[in-house]
VOSEFI-402353 format. One record per residue (C-alpha): residue in one letter; x, y, z. Coordinates in steps of 0.001 Angstrom, whole numbers, m for minus. Example, Ala and Ser with C-alpha at 12.3 -4.5 7.8 and 13.67 -1.06 7.14 Angstrom:
// residues 2
+------+---------+---------+---------+
| type |      c1 |      c2 |      c3 |
+------+---------+---------+---------+
|    a |   12300 |   m4500 |    7800 |
|    s |   13670 |   m1060 |    7140 |
+------+---------+---------+---------+
END
This chain:
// residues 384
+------+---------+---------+---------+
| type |      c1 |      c2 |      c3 |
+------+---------+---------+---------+
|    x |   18839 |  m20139 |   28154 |
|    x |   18264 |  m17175 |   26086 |
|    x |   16490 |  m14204 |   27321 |
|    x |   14791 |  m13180 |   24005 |
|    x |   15134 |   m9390 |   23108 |
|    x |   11309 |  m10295 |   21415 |
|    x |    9702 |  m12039 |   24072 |
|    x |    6269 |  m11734 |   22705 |
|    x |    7008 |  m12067 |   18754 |
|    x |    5702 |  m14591 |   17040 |
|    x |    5744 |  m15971 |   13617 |
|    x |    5127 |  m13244 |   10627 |
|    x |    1499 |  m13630 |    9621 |
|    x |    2811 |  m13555 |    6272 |
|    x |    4474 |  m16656 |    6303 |
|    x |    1475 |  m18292 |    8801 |
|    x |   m1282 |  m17524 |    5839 |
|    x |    1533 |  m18901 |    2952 |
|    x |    1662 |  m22015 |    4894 |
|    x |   m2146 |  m22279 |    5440 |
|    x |   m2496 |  m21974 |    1881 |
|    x |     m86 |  m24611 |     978 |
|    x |   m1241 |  m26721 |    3213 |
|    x |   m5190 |  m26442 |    2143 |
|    x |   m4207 |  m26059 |   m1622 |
|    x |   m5931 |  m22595 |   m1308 |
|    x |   m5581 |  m19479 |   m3911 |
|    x |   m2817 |  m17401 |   m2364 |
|    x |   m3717 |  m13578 |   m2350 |
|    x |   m2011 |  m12879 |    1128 |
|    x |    1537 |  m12525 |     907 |
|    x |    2380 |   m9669 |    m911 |
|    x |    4441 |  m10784 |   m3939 |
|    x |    3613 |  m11173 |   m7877 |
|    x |    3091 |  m14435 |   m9925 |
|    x |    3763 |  m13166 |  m13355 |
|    x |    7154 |  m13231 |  m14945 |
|    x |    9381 |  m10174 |  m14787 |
|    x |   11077 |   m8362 |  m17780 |
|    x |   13010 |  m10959 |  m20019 |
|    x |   15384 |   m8140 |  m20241 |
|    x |   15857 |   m7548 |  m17033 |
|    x |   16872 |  m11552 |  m16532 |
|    x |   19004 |  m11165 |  m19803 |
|    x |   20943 |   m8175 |  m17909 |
|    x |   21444 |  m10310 |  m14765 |
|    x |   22817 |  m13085 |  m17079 |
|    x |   24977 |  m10752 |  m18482 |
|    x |   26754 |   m9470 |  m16138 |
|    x |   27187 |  m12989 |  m14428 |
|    x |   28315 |  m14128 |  m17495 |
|    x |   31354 |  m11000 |  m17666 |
|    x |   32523 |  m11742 |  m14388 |
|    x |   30485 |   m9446 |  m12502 |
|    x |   30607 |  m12574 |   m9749 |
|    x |   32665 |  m10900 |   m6812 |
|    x |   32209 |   m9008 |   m3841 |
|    x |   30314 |   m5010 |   m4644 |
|    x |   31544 |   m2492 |   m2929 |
|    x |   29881 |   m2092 |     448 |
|    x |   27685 |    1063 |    m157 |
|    x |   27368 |    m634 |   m3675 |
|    x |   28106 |    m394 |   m6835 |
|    x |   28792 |    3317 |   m8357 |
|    x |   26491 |    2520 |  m11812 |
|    x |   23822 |    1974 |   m9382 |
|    x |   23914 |    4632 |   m6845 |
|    x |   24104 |    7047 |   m9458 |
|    x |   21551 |    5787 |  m11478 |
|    x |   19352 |    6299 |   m8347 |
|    x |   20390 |    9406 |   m7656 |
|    x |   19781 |   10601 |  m11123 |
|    x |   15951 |    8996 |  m10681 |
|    x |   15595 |   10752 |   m7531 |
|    x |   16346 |   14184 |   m8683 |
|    x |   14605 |   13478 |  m11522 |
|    x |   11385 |   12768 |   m9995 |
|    x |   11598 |   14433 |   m6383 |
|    x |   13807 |   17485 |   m7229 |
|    x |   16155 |   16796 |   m5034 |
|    x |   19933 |   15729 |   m5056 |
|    x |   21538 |   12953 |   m2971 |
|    x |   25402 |   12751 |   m3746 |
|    x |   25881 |    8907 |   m4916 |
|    x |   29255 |    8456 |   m3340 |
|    x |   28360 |    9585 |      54 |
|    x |   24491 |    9739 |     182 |
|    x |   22964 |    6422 |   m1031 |
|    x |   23702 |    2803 |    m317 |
|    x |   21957 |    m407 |   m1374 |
|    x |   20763 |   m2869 |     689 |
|    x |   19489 |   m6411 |    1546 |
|    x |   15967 |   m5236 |     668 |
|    x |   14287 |   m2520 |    2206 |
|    x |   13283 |   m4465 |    5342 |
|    x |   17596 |   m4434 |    6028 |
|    x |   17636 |    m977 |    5367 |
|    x |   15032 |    m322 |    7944 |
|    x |   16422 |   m2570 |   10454 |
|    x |   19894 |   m1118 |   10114 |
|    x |   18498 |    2632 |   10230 |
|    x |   16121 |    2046 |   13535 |
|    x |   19543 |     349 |   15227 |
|    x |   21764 |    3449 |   14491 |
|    x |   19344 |    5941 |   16181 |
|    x |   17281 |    3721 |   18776 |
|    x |   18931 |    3611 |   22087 |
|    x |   17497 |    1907 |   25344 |
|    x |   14509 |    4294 |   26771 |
|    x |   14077 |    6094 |   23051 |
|    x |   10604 |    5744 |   21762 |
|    x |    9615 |    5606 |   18025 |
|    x |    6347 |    6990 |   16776 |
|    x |    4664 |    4049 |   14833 |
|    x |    1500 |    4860 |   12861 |
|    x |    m735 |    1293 |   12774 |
|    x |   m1616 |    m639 |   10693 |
|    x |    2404 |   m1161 |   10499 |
|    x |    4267 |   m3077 |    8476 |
|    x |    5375 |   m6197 |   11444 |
|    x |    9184 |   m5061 |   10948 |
|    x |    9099 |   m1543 |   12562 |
|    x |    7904 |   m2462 |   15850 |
|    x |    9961 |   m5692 |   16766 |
|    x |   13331 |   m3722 |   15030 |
|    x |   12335 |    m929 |   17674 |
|    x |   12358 |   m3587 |   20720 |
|    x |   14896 |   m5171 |   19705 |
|    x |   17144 |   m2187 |   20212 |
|    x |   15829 |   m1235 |   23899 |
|    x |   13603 |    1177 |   22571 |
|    x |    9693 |    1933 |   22978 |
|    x |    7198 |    2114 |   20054 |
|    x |    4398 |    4815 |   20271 |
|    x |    1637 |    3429 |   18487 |
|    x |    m686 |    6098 |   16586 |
|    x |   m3609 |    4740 |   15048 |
|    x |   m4848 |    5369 |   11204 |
|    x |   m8953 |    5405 |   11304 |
|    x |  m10425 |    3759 |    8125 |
|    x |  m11790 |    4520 |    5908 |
|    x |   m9291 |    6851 |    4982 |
|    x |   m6467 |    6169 |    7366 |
|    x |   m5611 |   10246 |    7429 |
|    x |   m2814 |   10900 |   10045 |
|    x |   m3956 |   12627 |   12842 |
|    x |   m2125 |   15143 |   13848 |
|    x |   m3008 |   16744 |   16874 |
|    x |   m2179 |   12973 |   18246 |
|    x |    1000 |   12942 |   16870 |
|    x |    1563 |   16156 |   18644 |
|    x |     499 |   15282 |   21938 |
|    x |    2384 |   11655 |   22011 |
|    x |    5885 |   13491 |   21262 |
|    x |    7648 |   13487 |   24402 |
|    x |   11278 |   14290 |   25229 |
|    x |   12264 |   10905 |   24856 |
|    x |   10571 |   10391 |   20894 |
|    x |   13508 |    9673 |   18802 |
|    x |   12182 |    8733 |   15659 |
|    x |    9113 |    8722 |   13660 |
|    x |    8474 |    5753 |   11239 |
|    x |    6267 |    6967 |    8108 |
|    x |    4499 |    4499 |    5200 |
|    x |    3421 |    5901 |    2177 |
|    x |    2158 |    4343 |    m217 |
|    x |    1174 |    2658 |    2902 |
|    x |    1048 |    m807 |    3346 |
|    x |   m1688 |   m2433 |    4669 |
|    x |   m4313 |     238 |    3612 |
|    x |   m2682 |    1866 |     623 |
|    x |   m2937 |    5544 |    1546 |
|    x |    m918 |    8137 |     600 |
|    x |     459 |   11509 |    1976 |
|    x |     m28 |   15117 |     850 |
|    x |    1442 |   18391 |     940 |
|    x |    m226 |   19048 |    4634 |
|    x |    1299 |   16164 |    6026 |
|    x |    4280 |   16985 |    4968 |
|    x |    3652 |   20842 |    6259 |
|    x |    2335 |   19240 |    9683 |
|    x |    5232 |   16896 |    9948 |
|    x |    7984 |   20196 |    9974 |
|    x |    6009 |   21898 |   12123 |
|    x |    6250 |   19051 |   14777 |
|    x |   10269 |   17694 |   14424 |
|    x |   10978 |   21781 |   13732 |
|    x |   14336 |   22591 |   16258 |
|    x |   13790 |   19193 |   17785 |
|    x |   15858 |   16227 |   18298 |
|    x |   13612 |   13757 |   15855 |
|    x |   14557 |   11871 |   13221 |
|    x |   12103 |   10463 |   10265 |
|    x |   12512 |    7007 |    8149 |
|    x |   10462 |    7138 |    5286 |
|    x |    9187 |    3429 |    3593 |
|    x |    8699 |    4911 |     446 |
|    x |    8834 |    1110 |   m1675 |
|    x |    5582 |    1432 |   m3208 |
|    x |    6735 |    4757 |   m4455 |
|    x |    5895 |    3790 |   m8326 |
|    x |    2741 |    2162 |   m7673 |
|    x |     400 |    5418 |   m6603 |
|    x |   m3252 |    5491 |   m8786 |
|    x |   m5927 |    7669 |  m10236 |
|    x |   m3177 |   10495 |  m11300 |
|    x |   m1811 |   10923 |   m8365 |
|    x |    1196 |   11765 |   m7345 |
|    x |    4041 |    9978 |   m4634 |
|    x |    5282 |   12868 |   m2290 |
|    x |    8808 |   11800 |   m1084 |
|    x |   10013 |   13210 |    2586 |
|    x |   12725 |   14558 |     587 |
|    x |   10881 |   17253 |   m1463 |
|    x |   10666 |   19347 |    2128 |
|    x |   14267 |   20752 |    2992 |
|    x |   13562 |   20718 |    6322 |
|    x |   12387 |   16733 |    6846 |
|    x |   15377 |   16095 |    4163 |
|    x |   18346 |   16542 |    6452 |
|    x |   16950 |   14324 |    9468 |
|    x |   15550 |   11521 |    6860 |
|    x |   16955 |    8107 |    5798 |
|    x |   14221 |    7736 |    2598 |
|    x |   14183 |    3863 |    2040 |
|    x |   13091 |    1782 |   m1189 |
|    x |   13953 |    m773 |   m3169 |
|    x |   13277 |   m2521 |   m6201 |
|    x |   11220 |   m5832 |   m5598 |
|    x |    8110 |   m4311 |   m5815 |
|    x |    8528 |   m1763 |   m8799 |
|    x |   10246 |   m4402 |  m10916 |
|    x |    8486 |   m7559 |   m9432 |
|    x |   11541 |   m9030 |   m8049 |
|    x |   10962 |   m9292 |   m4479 |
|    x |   13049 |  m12597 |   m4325 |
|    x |   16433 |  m10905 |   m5328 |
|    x |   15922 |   m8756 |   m2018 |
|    x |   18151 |   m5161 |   m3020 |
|    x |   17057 |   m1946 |   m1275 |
|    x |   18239 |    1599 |   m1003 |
|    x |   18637 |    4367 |    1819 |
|    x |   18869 |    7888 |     992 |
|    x |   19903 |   10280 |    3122 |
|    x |   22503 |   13224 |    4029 |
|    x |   26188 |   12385 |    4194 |
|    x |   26249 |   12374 |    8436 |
|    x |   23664 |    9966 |    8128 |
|    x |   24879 |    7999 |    5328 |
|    x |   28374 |    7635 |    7434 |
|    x |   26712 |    6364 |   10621 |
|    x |   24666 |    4152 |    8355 |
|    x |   26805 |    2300 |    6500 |
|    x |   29093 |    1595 |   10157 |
|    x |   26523 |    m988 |   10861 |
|    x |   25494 |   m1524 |    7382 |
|    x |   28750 |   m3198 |    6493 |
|    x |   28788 |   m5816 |    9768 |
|    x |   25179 |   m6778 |    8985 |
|    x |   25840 |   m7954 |    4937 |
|    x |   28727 |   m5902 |    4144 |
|    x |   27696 |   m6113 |     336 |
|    x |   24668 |   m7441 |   m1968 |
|    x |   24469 |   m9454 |   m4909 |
|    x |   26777 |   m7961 |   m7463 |
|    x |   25596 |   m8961 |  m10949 |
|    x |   22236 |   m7868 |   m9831 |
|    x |   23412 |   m4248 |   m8994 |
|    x |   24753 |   m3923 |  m12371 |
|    x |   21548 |   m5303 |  m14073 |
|    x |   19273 |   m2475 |  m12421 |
|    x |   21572 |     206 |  m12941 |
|    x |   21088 |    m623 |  m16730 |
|    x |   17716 |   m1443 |  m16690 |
|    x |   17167 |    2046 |  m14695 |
|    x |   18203 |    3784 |  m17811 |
|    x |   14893 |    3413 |  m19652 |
|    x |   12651 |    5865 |  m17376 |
|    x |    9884 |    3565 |  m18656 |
|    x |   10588 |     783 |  m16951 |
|    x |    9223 |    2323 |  m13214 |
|    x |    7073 |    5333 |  m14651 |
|    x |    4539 |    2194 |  m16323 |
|    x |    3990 |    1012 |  m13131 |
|    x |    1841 |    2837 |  m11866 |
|    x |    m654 |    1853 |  m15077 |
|    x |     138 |   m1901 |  m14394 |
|    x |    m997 |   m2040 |  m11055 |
|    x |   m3937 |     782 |  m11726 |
|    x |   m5075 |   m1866 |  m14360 |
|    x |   m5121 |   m4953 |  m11646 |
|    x |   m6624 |   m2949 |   m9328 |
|    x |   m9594 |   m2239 |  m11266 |
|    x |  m10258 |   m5222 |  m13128 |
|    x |  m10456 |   m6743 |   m9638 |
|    x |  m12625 |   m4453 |   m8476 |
|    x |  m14665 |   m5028 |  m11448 |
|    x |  m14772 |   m8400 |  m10526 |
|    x |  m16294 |   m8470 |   m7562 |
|    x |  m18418 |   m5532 |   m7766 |
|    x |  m21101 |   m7405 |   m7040 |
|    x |  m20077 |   m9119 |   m4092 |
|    x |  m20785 |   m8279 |    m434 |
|    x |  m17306 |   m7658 |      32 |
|    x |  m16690 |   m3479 |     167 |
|    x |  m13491 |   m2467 |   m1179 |
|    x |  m11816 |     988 |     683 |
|    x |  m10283 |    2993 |   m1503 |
|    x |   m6368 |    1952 |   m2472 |
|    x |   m4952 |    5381 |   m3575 |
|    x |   m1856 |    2930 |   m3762 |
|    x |     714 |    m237 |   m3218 |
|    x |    m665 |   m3457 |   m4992 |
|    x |   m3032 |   m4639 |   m2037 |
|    x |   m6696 |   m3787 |   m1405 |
|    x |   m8800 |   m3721 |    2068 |
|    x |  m12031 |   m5314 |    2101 |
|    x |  m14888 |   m5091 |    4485 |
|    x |  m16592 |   m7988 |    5462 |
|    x |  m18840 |   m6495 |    8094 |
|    x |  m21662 |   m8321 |    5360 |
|    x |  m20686 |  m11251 |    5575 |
|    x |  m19664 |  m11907 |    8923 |
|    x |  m19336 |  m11157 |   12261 |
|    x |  m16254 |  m13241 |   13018 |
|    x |  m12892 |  m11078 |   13926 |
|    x |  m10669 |  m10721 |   10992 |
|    x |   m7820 |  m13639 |   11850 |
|    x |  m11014 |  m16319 |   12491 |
|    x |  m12635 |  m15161 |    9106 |
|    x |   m9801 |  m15556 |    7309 |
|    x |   m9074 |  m18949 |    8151 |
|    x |  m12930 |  m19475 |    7392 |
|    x |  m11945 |  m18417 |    3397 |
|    x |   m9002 |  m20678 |    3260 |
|    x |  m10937 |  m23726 |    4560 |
|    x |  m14406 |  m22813 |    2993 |
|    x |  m13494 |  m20241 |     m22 |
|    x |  m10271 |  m21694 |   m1117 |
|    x |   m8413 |  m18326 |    m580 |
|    x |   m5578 |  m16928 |    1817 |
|    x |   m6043 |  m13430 |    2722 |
|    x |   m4089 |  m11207 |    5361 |
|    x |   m6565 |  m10190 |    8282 |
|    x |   m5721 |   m6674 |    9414 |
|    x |   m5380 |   m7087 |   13033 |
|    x |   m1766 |   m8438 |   13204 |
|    x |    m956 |   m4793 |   11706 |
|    x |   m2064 |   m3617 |   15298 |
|    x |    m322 |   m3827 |   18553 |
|    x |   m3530 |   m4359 |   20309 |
|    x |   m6753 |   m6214 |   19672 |
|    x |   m8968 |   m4052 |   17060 |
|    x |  m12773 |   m4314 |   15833 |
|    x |  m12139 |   m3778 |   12284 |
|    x |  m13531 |   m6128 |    9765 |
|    x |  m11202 |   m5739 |    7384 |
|    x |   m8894 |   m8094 |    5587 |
|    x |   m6286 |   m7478 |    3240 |
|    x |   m5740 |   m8931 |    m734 |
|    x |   m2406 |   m8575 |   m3247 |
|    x |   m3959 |   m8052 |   m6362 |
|    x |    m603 |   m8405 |   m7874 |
|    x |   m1494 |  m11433 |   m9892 |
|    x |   m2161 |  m13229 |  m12992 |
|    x |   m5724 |  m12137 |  m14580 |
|    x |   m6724 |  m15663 |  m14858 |
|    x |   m5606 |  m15857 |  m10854 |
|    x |   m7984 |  m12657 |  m10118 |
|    x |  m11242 |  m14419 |  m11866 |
|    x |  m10323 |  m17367 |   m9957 |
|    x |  m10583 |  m15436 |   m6924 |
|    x |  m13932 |  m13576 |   m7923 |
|    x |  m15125 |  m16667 |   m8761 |
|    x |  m14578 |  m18184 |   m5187 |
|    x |  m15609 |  m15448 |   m3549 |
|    x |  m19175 |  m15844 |   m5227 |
|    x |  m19332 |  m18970 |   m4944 |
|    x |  m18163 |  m18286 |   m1271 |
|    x |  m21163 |  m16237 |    m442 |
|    x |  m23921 |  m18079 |   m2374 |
|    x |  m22969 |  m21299 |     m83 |
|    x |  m23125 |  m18957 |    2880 |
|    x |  m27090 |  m17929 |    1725 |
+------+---------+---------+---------+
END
């Protein structure tokens, strides 16, 4: 027999929903992934540099072209300088990158500060290492962090503290005074910060991403993680990055290179050309602003209340309307009745919530988005 390090984790509710919707035929807005193609020369550049031999093993903190490449886009955008040699390393996707950074500091009896909704990888990585997650919850509509709770929850044996932003589900952001409130707390203390910063290009209405590394004082106890799936829609080809200060980087890359050692090489060398063209992630942000919208437009008219996404490519709406089943009950109701799969919001939570709130990717074909206005009213006439 194994005794389980994640007794009470189930299957992803990413991949339960996918299935659903296979399974009924039904329009799948759940899991969070594009259906349009990606750059034709982007796929030219992978070809490329399959095609010159670019077939063997990358180095295990990657490829040079690459690292630098990021680290030019970094300072570029962020003002602020990671040395590519010794300061960033691509990954298995972000979700390795966070895995492998929660191992290296999470001991038995450490506890990690989780703001919730959370992404379902930060929690079971915590376990899974011995350690305990603090859950802090984000109250819609605006899913602020608050503070003073942070404050109070951080005990002697807080370790780490996990932030989102843009923040998956709910697609807030953080400013300048989180940032300022953040210092304050891990100020002379033992407390380290991993910052999921993958939505980084997709932020809306003029805004603008703050990274943890723009404050000198979260910088030197941060591993910033990203990656490129969801700027360049290519989450399939799975390649991340971690950022972070060369003591970090070194204790990093120990387990990083027993977990995959290296990542797809002709891949590397494809980004780090296609990174060249500052276009190619600063349009982004437009892309997504433009799908956002035109769904919203869409269903403007429905009972269905959209929250504001400030960014990522997903939206919450409330269905408080429509129904008064939980979130996980009414969204099997839309696959079997509506023809959609959505993500409900409670599996974000590490403890039943009353929200009404379900989760949609709007990162989809236009004709795919009318499709799904289209069910949705026809949804909610049948339901008159």
């Amino acid at each position: 027999m194994i005794d389980s390090k994640l007794k009470n984790i189930g299957t992803s509710i990413f991949a339960v929903m996918t299935k659903l919707a296979n399974e009924k035929n039904a329009l799948n807005l759940s899991q969070g992934f594009p259906d349009f193609d990606i750059s034709p020369n982007l796929i030219e550049l992978v070809n490329h540099f399959m095609k010159s031999g670019k077939n063997q093993y990358a180095p295990m903190p990657g490829i040079p072209e690459l690292r630098n490449m990021i680290s030019k886009k970094i300072e570029s955008l962020y003002n602020c300088k990671y040395n590519f040699e010794d300061e960033i390393t691509i990954t298995a996707g972000a979700t390795q990158a966070l895995y492998t950074a929660i191992s290296l500091l999470i001991k038995p009896g450490d506890e990690a500060i989780i703001f919730e909704p959370a992404y379902d990888s930060y929690a079971p990585s915590v376990i899974a290492n011995g350690g305990k997650s603090v859950f802090i919850s984000l109250e819609p509509p605006e899913f602020n962090i608050p503070w003073e709770k942070v404050r109070s929850s951080v005990t002697e044996r807080t370790k780490l503290i996990i932030l989102n932003s843009p923040h998956n589900p709910t697609g807030a952001i953080i400013n300048s005074d989180d940032i300022k409130e953040l210092e304050e707390i891990v100020r002379e203390k033992n407390i380290f910060i991993i910052s999921d910063e993958v939505y980084e290009h997709i932020v809306f209405d003029e805004r603008k991403h703050i990274s943890i590394c723009e404050s000198d004082i979260l910088r030197k106890s941060s591993f910033i993680i990203s990656s490129f799936g969801k700027t360049f829609h290519t989450t399939g080809w799975k390649i991340g990055y971690c950022s972070a200060p060369k003591l970090l980087t070194d204790e990093f890359r120990k387990l990083h290179q027993f977990i995959v050692f290296a990542v797809n090489t002709p891949i590397q060398y494809a980004y780090a050309e296609y990174l060249k063209d500052e276009k190619n992630y600063l349009e982004v942000n437009n892309f997504y602003q433009k799908k956002r919208d035109y769904f919203l437009s869409l269903i403007k008219d429905s009972k269905f209340k959209p929250l504001e996404s400030k960014g990522t490519y997903f939206q919450l709406l409330d269905y408080s309307q429509i129904s008064d089943k939980n979130d996980y009950d009414f969204s099997i109701e839309l696959i079997d009745k509506a023809g959609i799969a959505v993500i409900p919001l409670s599996p974000f939570y590490s403890e039943q919530n009353k929200n009404k709130l379900i989760r949609i990717c709007f990162a989809k074909r236009d004709e795919v988005l009318q499709e799904a206005a289209q069910k949705i009213k026809n949804y909610e006439y049948n339901k008159i």
